[in-house]
C-alpha positions in Angstrom: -109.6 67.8 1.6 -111.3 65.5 4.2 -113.2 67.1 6.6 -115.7 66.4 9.4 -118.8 68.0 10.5 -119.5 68.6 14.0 -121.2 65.9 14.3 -118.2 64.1 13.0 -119.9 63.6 10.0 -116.5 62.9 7.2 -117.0 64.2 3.5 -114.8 66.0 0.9 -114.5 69.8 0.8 -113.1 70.7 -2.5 -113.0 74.8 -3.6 -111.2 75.4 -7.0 -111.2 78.6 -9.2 -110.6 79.0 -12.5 -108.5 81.0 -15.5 -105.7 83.2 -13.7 -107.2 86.5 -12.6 -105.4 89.2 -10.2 -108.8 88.8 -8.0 -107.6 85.2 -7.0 -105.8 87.1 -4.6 -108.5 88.9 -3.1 -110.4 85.3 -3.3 -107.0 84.0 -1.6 -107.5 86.3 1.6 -111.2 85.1 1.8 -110.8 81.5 1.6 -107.9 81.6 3.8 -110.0 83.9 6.7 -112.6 80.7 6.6 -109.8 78.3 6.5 -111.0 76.7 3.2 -109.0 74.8 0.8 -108.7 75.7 -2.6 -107.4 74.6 -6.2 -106.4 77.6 -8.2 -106.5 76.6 -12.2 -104.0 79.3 -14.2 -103.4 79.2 -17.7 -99.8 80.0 -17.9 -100.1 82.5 -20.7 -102.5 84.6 -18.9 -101.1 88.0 -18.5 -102.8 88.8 -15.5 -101.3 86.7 -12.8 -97.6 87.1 -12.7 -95.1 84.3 -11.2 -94.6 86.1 -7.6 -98.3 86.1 -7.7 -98.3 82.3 -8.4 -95.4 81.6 -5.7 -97.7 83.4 -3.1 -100.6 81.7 -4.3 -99.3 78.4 -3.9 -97.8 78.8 -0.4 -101.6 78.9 0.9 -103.0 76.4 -1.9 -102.6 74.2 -4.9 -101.9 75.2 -7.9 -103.2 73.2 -11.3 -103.1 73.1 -14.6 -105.1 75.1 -17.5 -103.2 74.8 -20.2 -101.2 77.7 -21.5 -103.9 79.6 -23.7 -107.6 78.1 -22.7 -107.9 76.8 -25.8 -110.9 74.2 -25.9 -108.3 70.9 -26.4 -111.0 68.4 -28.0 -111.2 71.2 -30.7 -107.2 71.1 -31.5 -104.6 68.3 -32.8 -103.4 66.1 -30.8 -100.3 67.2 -30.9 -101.0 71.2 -30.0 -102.8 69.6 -27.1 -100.1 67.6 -26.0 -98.3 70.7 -25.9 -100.3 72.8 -24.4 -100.9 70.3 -21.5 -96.9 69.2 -20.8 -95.7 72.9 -21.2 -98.2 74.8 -18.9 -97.2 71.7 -16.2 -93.8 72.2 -16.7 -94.0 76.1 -16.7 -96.1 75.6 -13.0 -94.0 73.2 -11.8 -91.2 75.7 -12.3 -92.7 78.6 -10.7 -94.1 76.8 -7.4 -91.0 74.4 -7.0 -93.1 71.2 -7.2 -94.9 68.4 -9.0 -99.0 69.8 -10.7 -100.9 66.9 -10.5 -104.3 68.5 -10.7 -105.9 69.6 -14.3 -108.6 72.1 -15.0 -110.0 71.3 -18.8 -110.8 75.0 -20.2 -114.8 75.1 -20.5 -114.6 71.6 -18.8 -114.7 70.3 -22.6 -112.5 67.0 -23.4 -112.7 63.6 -24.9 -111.2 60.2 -24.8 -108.1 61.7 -26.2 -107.6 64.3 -24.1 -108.0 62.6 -20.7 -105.6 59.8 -22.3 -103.0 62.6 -23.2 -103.3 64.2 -19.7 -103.3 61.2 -17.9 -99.7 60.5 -19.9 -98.6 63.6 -18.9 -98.4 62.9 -15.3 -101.5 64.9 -14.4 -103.5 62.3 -11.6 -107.2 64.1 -12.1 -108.8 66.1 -14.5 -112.2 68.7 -13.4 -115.2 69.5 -15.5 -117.4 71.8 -15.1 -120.2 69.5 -14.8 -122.4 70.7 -11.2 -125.3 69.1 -9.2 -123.0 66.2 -8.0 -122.4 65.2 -4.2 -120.9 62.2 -4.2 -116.8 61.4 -4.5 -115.7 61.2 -8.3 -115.0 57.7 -9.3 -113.2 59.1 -12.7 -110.6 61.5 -11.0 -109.7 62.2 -14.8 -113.5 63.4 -15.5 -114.2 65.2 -11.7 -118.1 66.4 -11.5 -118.8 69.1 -9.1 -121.1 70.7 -6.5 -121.9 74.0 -8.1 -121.0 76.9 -10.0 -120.8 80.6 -8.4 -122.9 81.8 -11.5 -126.5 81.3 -12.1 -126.5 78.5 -14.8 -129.3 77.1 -16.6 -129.2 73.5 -14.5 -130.3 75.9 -11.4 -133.7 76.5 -13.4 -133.7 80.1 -12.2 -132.5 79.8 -8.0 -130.0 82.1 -7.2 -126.6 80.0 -7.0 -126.3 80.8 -3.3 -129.2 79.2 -2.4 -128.2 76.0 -4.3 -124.9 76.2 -2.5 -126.7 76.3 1.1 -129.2 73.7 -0.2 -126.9 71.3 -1.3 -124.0 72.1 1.5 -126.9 70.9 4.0 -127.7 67.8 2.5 -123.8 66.8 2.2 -123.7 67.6 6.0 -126.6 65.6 7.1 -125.6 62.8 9.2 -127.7 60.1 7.7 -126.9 61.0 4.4 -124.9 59.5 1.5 -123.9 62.5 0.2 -119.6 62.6 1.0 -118.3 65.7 -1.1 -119.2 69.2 -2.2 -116.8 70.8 -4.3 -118.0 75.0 -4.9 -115.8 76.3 -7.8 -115.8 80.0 -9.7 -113.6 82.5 -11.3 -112.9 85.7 -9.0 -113.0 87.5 -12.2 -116.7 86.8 -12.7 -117.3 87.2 -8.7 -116.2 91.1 -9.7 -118.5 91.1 -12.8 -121.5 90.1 -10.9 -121.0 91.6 -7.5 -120.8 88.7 -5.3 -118.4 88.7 -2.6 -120.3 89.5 0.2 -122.7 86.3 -1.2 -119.4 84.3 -1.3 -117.7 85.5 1.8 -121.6 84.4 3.2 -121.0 81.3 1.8 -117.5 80.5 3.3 -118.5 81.8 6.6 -121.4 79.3 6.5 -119.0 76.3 5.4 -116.7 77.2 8.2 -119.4 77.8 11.0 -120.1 74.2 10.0 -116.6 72.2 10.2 -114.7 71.2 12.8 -111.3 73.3 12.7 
């Protein structure tokens, strides 16, 4: 989503969230409080989100693909991950009453192959889970992103929240290149390590910082 500082500063705010967990609900109240877009990712043969949860999901926000069991799709035959790919769109496309254009690949692993297989699918952009990137994707089937809300080994030990607010500020600097943050989690691992108030921080922040 396109949005502008207040200094009228234009770059692209993407949130997405990952694998299908009954917190994404919880995350859905928060994100829509700040007025945030968001991309939720659901394996279709999760058990955990059921289809009125989906439908009420995707009145708010998108909904994309992750394939119907998370298996990693580089490791499988083509065919299975043909498979996996058209029936998890189709079985999405059928709850939420429209087109899935957006992929999530499970552990943000792929190949050649599989971006070629999505692509035929009808899927129009594919994310990683590559972070430390600030700038637009020029490979919408291979999307980089901002950071992770976990403390990964790229953050060479600073808490993930303060790599959020670092790179947030440079994005919003006006004389900077930087046009595109894109913050992405799972709620279930939000639970695990007892950040929401250091995510709800983080939203707050984002919207203190836009124009409505």
């Amino acid at each position: 989503m396109k949005v502008k500082t207040k200094n009228d500063k234009e770059f692209e705010l993407v949130t997405s969230w990952d694998d299908g967990c009954s917190l994404d609900l919880h995350l859905a109240e928060l994100l829509e409080k700040y007025h945030l877009p968001a991309i939720f990712y659901i394996p279709t043969g999760s058990p955990d989100l059921k289809k009125n949860d989906i439908k009420k999901l995707s009145k708010k926000f998108d909904i994309g693909g992750h394939t119907i069991s998370h298996r990693i799709l580089r490791d499988i035959p083509p065919d299975e991950c043909y498979c996996e790919l058209r029936d998890s769109r189709e079985q999405l496309q059928n709850i939420i009453g429209r087109e899935v254009s957006s992929l999530c690949y499970p552990r943000g692993r792929y190949n050649v192959n599989v971006k070629r297989i999505a692509k035929d699918i009808g899927y129009r952009e594919a994310r990683t889970t590559k972070v430390l990137n600030l700038f637009k994707p020029t490979d919408l089937m291979a999307i980089e992103t901002s950071v992770h809300v976990y403390n990964r080994r790229e953050y060479k030990g600073v808490y993930w929240l303060n790599i959020a607010l670092d790179l947030f500020d440079k994005v919003i600097k006006t004389d900077s290149l930087f046009n595109y943050f894109h913050l992405w989690g799972h709620s279930w691992e939000v639970q695990k390590f007892d950040c929401w108030k250091d995510l709800e921080f983080l939203f707050s922040y984002i919207h203190e910082n836009i124009q409505s």
